[in-house]
N, CA and C atoms as a LAMMPS dump frame, in Angstrom:
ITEM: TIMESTEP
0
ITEM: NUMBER OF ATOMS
648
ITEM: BOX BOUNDS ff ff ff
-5.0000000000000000e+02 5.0000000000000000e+02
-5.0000000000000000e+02 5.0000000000000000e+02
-5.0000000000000000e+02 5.0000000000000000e+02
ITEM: ATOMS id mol type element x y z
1 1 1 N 0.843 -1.202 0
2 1 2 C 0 0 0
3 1 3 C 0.874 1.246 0
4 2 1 N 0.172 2.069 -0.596
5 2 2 C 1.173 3.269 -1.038
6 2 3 C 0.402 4.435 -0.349
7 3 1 N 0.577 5.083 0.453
8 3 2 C 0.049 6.518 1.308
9 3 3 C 1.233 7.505 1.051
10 4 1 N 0.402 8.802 0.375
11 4 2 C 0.941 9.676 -0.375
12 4 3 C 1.357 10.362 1.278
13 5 1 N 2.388 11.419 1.229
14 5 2 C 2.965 11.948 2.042
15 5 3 C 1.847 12.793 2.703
16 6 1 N 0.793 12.953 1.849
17 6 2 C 0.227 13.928 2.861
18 6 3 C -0.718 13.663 3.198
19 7 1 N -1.387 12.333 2.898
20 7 2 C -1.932 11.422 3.714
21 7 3 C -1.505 11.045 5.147
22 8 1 N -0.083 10.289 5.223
23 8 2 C 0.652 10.521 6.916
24 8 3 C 0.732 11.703 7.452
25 9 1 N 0.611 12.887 6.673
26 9 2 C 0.544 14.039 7.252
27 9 3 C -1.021 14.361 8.463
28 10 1 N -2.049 13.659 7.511
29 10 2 C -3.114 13.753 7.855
30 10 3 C -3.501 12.769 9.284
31 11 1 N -2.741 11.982 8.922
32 11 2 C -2.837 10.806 9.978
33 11 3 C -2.226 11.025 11.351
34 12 1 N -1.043 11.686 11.216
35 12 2 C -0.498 12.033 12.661
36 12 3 C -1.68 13.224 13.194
37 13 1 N -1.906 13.935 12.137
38 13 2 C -2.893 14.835 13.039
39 13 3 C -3.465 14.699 13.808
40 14 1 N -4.743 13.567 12.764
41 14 2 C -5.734 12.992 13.777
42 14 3 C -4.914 12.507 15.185
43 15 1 N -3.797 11.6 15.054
44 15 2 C -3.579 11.156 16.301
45 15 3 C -3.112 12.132 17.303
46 16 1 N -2.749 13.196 16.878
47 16 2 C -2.507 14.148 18.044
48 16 3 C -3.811 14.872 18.643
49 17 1 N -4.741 14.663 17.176
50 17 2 C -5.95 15.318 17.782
51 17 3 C -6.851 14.091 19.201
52 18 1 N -6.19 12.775 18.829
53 18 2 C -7.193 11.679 19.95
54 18 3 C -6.177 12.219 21.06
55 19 1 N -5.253 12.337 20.954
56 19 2 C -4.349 12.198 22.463
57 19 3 C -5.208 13.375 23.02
58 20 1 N -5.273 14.707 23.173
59 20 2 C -5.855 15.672 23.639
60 20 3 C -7.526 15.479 24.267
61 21 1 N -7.997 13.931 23.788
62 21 2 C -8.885 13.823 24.382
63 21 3 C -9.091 12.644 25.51
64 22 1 N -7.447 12.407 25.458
65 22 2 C -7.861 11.515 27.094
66 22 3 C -7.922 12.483 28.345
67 23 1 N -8.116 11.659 29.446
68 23 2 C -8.306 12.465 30.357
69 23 3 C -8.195 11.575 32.089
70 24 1 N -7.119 11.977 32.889
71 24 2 C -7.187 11.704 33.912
72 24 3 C -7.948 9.913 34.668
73 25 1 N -7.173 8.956 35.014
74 25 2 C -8.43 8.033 35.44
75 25 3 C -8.08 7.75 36.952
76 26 1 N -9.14 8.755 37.937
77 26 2 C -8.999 8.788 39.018
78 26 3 C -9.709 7.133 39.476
79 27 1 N -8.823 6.599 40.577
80 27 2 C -9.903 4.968 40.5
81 27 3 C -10.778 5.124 41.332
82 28 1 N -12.076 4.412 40.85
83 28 2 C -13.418 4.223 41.301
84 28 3 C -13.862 3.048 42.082
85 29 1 N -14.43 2.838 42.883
86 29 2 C -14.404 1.83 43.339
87 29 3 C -14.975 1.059 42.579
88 30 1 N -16.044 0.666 41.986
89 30 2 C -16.708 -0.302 40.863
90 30 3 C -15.507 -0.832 40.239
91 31 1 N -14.455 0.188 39.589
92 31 2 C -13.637 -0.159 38.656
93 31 3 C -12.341 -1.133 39.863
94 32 1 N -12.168 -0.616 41.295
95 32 2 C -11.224 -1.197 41.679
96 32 3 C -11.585 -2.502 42.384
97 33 1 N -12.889 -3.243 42.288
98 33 2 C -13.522 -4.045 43
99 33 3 C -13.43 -5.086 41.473
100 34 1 N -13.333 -4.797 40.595
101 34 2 C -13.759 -5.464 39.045
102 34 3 C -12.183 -5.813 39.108
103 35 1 N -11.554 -5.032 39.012
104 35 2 C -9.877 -4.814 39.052
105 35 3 C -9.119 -6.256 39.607
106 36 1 N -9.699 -6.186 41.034
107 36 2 C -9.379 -7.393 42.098
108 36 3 C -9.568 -8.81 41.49
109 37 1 N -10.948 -8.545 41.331
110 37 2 C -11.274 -9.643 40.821
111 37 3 C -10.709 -10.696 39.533
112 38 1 N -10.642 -9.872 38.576
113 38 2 C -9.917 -9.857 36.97
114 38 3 C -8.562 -10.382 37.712
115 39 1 N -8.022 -10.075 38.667
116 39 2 C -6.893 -10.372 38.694
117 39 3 C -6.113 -11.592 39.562
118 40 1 N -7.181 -11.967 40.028
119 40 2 C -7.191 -13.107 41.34
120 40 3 C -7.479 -14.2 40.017
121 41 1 N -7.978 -13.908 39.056
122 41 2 C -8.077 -15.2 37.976
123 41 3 C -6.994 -15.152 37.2
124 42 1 N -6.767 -13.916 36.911
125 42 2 C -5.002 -14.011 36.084
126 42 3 C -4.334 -14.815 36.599
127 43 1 N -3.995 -14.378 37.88
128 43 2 C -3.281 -15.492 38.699
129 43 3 C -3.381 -17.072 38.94
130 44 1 N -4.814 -17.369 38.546
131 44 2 C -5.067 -18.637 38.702
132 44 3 C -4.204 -19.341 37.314
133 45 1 N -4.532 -18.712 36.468
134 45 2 C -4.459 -18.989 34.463
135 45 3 C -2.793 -18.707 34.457
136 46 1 N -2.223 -17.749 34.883
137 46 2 C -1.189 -17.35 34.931
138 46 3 C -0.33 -16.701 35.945
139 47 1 N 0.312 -17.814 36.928
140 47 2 C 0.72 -17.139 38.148
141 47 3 C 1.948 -16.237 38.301
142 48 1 N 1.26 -15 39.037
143 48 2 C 2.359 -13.937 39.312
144 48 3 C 3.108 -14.227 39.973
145 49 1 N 4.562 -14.091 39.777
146 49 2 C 5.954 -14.033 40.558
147 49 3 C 7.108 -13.563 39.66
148 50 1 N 8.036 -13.127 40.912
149 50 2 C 8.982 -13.028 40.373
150 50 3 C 9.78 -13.264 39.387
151 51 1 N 9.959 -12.484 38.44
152 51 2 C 10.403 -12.934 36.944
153 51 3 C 9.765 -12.822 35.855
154 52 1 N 8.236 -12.485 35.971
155 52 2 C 7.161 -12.576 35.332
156 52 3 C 6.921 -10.929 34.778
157 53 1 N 7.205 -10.891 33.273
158 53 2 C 7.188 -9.422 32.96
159 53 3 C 5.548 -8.871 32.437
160 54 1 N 5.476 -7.829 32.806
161 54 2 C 3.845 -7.6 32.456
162 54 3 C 4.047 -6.061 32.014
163 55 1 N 3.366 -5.583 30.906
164 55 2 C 3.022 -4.653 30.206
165 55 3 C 1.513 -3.883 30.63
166 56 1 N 1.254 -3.255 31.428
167 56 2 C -0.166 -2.323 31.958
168 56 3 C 0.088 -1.671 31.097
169 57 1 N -1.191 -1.502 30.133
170 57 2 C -1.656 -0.66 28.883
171 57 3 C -2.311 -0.078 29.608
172 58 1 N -2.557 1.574 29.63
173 58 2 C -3.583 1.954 30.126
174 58 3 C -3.647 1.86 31.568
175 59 1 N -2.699 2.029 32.045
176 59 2 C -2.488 1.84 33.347
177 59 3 C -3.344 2.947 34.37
178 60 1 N -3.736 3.864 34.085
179 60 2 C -4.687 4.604 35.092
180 60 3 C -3.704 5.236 36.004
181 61 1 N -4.111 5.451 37.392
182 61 2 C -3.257 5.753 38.631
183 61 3 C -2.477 4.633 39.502
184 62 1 N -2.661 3.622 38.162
185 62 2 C -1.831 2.227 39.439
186 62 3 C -2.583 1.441 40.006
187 63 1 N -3.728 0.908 39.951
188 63 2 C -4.261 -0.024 40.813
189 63 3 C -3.838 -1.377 40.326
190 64 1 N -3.879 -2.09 39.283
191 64 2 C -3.382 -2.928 38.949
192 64 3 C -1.942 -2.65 39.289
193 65 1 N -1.15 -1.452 38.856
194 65 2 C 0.639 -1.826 39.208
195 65 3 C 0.959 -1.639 40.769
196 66 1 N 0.339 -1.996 41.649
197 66 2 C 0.322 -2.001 43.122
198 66 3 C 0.412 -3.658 43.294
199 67 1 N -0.822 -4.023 42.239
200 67 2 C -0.92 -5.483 43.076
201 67 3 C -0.129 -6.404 42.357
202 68 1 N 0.92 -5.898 41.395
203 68 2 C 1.952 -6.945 40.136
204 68 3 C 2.993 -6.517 41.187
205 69 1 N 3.186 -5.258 41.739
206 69 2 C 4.494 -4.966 42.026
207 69 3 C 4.233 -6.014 43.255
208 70 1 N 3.688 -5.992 44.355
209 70 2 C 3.322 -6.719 45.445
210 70 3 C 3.876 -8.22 45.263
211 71 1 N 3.45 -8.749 43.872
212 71 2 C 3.137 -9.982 43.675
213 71 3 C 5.034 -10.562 43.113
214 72 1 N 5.913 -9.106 42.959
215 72 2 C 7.084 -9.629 42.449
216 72 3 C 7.657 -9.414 41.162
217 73 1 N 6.701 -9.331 40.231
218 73 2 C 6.327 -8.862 38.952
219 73 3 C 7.293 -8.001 38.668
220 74 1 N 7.854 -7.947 37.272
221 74 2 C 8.477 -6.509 36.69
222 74 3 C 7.398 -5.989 35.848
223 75 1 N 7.123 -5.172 36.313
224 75 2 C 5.829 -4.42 35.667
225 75 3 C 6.219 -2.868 34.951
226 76 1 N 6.218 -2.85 33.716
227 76 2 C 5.682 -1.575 33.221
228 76 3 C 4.819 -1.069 32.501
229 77 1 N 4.165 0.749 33.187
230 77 2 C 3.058 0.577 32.724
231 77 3 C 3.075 1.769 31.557
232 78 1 N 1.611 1.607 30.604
233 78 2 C 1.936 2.633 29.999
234 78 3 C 0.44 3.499 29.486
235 79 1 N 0.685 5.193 29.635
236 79 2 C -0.495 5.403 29.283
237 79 3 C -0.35 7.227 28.955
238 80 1 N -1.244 7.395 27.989
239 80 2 C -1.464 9.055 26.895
240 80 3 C -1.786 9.97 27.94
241 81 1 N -2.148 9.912 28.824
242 81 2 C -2.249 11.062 30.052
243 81 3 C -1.142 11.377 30.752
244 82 1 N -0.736 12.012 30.74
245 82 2 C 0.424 13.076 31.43
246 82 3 C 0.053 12.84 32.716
247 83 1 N -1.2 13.329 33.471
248 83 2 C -1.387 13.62 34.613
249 83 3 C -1.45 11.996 35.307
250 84 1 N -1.704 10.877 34.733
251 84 2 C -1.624 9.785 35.497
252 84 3 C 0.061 9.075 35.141
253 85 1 N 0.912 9.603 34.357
254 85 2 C 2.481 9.48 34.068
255 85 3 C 2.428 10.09 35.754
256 86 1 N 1.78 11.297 35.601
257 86 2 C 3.1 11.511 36.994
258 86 3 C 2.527 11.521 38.195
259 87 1 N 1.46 11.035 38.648
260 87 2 C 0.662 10.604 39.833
261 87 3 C 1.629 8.932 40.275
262 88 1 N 1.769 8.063 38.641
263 88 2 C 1.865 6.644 39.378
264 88 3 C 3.556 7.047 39.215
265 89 1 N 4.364 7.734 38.718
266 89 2 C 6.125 7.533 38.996
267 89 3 C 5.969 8.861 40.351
268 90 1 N 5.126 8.953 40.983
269 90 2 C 5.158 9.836 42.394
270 90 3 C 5.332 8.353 43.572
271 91 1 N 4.604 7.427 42.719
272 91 2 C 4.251 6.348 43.86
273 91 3 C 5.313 5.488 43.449
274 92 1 N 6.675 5.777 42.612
275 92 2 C 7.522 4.776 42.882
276 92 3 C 7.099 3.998 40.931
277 93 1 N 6.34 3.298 40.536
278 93 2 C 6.036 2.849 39.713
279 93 3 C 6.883 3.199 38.341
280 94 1 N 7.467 2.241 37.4
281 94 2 C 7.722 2.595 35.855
282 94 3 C 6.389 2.935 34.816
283 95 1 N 6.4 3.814 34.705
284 95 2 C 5.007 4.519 34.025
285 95 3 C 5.951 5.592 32.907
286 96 1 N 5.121 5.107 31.494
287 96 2 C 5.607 5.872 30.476
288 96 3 C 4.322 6.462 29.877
289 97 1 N 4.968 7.466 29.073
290 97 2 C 3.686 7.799 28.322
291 97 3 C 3.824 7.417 26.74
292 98 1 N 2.834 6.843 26.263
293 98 2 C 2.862 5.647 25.084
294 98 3 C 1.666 5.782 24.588
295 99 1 N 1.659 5.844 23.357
296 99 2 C 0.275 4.823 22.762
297 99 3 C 0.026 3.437 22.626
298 100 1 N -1.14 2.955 22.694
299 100 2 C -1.488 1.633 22.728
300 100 3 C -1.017 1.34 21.417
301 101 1 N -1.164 1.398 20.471
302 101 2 C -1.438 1.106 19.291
303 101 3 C 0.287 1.552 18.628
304 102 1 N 1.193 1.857 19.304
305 102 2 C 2.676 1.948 18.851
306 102 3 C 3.826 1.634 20.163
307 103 1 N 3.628 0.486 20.919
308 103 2 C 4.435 0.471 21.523
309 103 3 C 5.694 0.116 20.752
310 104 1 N 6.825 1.211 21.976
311 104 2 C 8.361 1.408 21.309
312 104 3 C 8.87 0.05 22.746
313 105 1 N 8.64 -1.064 22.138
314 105 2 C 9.153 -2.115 23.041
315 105 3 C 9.318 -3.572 21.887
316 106 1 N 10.635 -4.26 22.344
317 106 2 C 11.02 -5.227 21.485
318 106 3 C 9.837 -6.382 21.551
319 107 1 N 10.292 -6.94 20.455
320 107 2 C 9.219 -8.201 20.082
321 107 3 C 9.369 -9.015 21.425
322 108 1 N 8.681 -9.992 21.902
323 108 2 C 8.711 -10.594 22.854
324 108 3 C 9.039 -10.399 24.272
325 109 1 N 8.841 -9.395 24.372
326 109 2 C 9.294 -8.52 25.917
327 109 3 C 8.839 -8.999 27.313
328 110 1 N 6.989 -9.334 26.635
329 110 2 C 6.715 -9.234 28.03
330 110 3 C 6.027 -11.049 28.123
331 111 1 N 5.627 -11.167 29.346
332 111 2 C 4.824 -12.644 29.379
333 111 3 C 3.39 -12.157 29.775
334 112 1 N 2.539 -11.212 29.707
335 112 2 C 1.801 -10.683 29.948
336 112 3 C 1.56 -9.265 29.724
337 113 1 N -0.035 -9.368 29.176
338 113 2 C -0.462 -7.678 28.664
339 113 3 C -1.448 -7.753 28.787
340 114 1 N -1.648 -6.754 30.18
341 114 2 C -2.844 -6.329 30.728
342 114 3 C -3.345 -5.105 30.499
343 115 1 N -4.553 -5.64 30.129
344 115 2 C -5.327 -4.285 28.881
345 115 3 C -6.519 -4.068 29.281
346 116 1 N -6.656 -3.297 30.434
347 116 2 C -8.309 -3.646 31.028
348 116 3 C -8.734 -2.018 30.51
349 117 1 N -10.013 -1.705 29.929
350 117 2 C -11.134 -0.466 29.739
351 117 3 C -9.77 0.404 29.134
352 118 1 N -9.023 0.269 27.953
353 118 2 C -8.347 0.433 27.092
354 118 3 C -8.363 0.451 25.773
355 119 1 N -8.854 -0.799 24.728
356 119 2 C -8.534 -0.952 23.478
357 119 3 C -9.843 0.069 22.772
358 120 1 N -10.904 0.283 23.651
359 120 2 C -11.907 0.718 23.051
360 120 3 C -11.661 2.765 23.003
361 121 1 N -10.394 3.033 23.497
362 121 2 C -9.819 4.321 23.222
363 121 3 C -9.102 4.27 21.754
364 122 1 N -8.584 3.118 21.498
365 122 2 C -8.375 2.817 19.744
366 122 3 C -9.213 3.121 18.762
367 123 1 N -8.185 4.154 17.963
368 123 2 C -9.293 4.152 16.389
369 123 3 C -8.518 2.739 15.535
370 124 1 N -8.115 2.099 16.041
371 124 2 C -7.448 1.03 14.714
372 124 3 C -7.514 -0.283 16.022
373 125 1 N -8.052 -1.194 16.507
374 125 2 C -7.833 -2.028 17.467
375 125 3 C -7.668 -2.921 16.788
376 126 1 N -7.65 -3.535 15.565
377 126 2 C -7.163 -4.694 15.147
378 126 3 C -5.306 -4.454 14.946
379 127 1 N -5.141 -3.354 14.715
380 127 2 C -3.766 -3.026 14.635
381 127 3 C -2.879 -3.152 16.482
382 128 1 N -3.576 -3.041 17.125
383 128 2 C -3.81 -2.299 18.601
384 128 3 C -3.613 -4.046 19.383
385 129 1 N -4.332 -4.804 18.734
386 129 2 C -4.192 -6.188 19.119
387 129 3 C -2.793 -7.067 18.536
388 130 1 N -2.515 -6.906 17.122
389 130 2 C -1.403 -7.022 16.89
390 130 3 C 0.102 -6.36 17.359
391 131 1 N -0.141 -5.504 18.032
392 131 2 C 1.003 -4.951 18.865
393 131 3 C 0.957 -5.828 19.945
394 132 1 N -0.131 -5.829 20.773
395 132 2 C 0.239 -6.619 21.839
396 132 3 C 0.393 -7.951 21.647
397 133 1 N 0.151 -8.317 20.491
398 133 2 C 0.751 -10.03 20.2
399 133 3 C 2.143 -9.8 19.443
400 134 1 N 2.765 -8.858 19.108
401 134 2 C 3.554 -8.766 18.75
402 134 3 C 4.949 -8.594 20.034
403 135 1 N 4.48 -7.896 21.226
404 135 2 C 5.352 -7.664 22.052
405 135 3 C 5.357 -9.108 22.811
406 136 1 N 4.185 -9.83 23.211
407 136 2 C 4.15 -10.996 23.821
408 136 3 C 4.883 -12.213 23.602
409 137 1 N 5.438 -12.657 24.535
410 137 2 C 6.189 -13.976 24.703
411 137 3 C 5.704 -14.871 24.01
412 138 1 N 6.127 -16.171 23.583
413 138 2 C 5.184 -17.117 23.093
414 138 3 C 4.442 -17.76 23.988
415 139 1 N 3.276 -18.433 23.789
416 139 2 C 1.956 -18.694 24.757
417 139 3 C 1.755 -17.468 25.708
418 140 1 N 2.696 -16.427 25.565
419 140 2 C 1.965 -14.987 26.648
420 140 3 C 0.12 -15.22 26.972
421 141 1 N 0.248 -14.435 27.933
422 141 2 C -1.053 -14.185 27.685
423 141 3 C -1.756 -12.365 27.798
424 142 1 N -2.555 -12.141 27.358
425 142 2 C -3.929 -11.093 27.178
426 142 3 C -4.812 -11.06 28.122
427 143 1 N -4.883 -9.976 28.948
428 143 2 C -6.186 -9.716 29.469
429 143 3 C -6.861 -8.885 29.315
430 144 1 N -7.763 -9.074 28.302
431 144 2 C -8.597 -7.712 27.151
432 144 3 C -9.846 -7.515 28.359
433 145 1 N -9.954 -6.169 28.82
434 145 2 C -11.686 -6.002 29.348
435 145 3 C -12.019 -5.029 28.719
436 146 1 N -13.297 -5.258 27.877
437 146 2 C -14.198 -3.906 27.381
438 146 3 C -15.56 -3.451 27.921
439 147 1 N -16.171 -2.153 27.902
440 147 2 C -17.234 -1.947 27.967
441 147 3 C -18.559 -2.601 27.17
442 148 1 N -19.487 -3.141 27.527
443 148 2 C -20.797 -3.538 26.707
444 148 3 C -21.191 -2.547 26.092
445 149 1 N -21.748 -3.473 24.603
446 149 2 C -22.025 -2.276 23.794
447 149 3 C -24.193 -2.456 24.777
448 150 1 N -24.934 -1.137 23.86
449 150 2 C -26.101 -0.747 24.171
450 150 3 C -26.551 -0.687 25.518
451 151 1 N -25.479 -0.366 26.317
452 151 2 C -26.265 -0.411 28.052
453 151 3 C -27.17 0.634 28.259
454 152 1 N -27.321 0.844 29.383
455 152 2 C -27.512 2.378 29.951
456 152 3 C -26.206 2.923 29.989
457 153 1 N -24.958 2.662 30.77
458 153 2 C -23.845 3.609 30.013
459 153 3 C -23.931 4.506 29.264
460 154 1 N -24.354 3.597 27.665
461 154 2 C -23.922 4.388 26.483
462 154 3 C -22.524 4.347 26.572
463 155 1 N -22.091 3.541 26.346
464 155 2 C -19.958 3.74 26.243
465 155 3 C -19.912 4.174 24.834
466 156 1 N -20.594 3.835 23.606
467 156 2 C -20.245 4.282 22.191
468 156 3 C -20.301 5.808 22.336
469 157 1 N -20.657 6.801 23.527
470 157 2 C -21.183 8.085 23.131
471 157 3 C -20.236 8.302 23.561
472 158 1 N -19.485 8.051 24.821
473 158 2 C -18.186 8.743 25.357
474 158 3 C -17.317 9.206 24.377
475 159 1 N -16.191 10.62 25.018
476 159 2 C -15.994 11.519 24.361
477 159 3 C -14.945 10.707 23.117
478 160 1 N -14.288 9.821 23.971
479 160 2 C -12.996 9.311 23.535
480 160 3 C -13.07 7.775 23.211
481 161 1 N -14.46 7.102 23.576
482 161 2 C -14.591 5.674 23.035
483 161 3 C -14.972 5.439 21.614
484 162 1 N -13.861 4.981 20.585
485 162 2 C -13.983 5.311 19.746
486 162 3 C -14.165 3.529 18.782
487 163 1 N -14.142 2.513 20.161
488 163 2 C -14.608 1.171 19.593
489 163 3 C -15.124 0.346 20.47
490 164 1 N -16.338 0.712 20.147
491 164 2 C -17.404 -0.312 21.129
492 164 3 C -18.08 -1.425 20.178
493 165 1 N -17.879 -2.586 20.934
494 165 2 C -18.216 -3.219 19.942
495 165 3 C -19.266 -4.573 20.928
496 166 1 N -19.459 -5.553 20.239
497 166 2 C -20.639 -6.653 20.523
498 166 3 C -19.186 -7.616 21.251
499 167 1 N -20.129 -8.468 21.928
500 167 2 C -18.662 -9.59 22.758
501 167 3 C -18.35 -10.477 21.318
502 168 1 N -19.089 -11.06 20.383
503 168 2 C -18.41 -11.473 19.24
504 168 3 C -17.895 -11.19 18.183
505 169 1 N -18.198 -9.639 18.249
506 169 2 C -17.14 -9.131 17.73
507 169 3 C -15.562 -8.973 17.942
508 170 1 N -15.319 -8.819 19.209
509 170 2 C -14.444 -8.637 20.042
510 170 3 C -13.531 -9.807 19.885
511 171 1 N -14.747 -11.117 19.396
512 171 2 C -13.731 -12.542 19.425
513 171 3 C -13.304 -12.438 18.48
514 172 1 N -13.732 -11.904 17.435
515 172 2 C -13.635 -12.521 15.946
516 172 3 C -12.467 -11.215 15.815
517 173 1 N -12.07 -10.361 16.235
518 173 2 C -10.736 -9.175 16.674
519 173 3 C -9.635 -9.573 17.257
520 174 1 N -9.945 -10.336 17.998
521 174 2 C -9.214 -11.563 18.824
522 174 3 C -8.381 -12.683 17.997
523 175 1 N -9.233 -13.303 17.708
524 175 2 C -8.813 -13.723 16.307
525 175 3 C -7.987 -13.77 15.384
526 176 1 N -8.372 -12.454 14.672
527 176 2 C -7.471 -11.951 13.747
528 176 3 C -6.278 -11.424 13.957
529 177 1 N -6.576 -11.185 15.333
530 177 2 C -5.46 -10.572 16.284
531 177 3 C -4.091 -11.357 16.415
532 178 1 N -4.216 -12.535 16.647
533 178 2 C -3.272 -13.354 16.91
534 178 3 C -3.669 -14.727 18.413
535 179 1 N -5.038 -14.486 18.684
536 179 2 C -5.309 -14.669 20.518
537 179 3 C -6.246 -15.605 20.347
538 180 1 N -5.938 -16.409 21.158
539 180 2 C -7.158 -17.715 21.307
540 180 3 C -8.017 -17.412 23.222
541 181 1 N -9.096 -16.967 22.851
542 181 2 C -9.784 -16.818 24.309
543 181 3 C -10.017 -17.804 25.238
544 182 1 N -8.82 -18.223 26.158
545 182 2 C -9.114 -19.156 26.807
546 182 3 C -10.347 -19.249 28.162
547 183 1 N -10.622 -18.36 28.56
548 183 2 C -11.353 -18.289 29.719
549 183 3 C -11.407 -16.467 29.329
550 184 1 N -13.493 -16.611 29.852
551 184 2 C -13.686 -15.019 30.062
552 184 3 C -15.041 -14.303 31.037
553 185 1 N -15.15 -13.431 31.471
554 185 2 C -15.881 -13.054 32.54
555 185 3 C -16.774 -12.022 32.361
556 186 1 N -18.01 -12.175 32.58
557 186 2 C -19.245 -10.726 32.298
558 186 3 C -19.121 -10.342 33.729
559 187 1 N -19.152 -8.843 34.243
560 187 2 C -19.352 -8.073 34.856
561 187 3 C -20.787 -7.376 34.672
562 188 1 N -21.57 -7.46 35.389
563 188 2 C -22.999 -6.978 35.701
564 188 3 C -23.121 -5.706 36.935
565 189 1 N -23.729 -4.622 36.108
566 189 2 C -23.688 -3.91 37.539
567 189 3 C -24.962 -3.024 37.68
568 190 1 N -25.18 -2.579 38.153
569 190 2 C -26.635 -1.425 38.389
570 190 3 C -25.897 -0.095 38.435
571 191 1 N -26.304 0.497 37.799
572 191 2 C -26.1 2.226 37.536
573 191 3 C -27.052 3.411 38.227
574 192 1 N -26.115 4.168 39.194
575 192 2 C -26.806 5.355 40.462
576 192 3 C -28.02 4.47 40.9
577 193 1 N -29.233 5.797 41.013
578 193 2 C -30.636 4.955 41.383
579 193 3 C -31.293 4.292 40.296
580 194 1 N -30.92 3.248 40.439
581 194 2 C -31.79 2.005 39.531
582 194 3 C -31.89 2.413 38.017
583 195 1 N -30.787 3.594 37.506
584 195 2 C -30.867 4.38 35.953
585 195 3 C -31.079 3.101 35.001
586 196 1 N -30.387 2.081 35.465
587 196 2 C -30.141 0.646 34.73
588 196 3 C -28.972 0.266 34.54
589 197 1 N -28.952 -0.899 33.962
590 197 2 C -27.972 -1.755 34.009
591 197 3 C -26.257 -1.518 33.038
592 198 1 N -24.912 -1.982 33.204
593 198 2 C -24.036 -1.898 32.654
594 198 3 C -23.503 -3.122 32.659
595 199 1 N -22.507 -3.206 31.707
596 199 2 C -21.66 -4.913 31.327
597 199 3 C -20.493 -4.334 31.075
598 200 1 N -19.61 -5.35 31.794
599 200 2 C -18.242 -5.16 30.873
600 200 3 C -17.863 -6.798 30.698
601 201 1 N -17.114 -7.039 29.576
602 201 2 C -16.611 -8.368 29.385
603 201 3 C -15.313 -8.016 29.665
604 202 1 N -14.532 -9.392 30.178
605 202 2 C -13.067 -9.573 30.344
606 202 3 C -12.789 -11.147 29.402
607 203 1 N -11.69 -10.907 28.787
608 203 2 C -11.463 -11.885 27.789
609 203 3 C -9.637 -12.284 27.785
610 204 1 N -9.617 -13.465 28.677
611 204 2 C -8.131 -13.989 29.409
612 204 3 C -7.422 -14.885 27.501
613 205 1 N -6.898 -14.561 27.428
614 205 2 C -6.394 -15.037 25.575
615 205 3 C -4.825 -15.407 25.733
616 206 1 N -4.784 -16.556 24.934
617 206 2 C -2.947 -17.452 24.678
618 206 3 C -2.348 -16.276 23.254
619 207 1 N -1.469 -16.215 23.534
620 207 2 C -0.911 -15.637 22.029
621 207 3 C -0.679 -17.12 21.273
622 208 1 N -1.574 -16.785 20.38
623 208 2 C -0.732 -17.999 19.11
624 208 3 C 0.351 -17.699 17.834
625 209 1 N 0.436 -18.874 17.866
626 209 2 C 1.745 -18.301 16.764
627 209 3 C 1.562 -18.743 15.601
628 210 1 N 2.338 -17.515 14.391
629 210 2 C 2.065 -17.687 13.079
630 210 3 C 0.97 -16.582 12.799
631 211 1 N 0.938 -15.603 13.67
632 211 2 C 0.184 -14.576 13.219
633 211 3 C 1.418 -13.433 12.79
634 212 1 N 1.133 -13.287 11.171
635 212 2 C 1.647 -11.759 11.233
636 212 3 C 1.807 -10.888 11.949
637 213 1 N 2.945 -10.367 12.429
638 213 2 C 2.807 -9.445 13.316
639 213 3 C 3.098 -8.067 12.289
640 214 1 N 3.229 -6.911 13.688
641 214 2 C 3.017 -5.575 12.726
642 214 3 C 4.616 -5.119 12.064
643 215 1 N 4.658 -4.263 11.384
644 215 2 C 6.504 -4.344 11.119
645 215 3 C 7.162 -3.786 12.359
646 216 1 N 7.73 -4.56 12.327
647 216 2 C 9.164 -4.135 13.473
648 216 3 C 10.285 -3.417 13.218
């Protein structure tokens, strides 16, 4: 494929224009109670210790890199907000600021990439999935969580969710991705006074091999 120069011209734009619309992720309890959980099964599927390298996409203020560092883990995390770069390297933590969708990290780096309420900030997530199978160990594993599409939420309206999609869609992304879904989890919750209901899926995935990866 051939993209005229001022086509990439056009393209970095846009991406400077998405970065300007993240924003701060102070943790919530819903989100740090979901958090726990998601992660007490990682551990079952894939046990944390020492030696065990993990990639936090989207790392927030650290709640997940509290409980990898705890666990022994070399953990680094990475995420487009400035203001949560320097909240989690206040608390000690390796926190960069990165895009999902271009990590500057060698092929096979990590044995784990934890990607929770992340890929759906992607305008390209099939590209976004091939990075992280591209950085992953062989048999690594994925821990993809997204928002449900049609809740009460509304996650497709948010300012910056720019891929909401159906849970089989998500597989069939998966997929193509490079990832076989070994084990995965619905989250059910009630929204303020009784507004209605929200979902998030979590989707625990093997890297397989023989998937194209992206150029290196």
């Amino acid at each position: 494929m051939q993209i005229p120069a001022a086509g990439l011209i056009r393209l970095l734009q846009f991406l400077e224009q998405v970065e300007t619309e993240t924003y701060p992720e102070t943790p919530m309890n819903i989100h740090s109670e979901i958090t726990e959980l998601a992660l007490q099964r990682l551990n079952d599927l894939y046990p944390l210790r020492a030696g065990v390298k993990i990639l936090d996409v989207g790392c927030g203020q650290g709640p997940a890199l509290s409980y990898f560092q705890d666990s022994g883990a070399q953990t680094i995390g990475i995420t487009l907000n400035q203001t949560d770069v320097d909240v989690c390297c206040s608390k000690g933590f390796d926190v960069r600021k990165m895009d999902q969708s271009f990590l500057d990290f060698e092929p096979q780096s990590f044995d784990i990439v934890w990607a929770r309420h992340v890929i759906e900030h992607s305008v390209m997530p099939l590209f976004t999935l091939r990075e992280f199978h591209r950085v992953l160990k062989p048999g690594g594993m994925l821990y993809l969580e997204v928002p449900g599409t049609d809740t009460a939420a509304g996650h497709a309206w948010n300012k910056n969710h720019y891929s909401v999609f159906s849970k089989s869609s998500w597989l069939a992304l998966l997929a193509k991705g490079g990832f076989e879904c070994t084990d995965g989890k619905e989250y059910l919750m009630t929204i303020g006074d009784n507004a209605g209901s929200d979902t998030y899926w979590g989707f625990y995935c093997r890297k397989l091999p023989g998937v194209v990866a992206n150029i290196q």
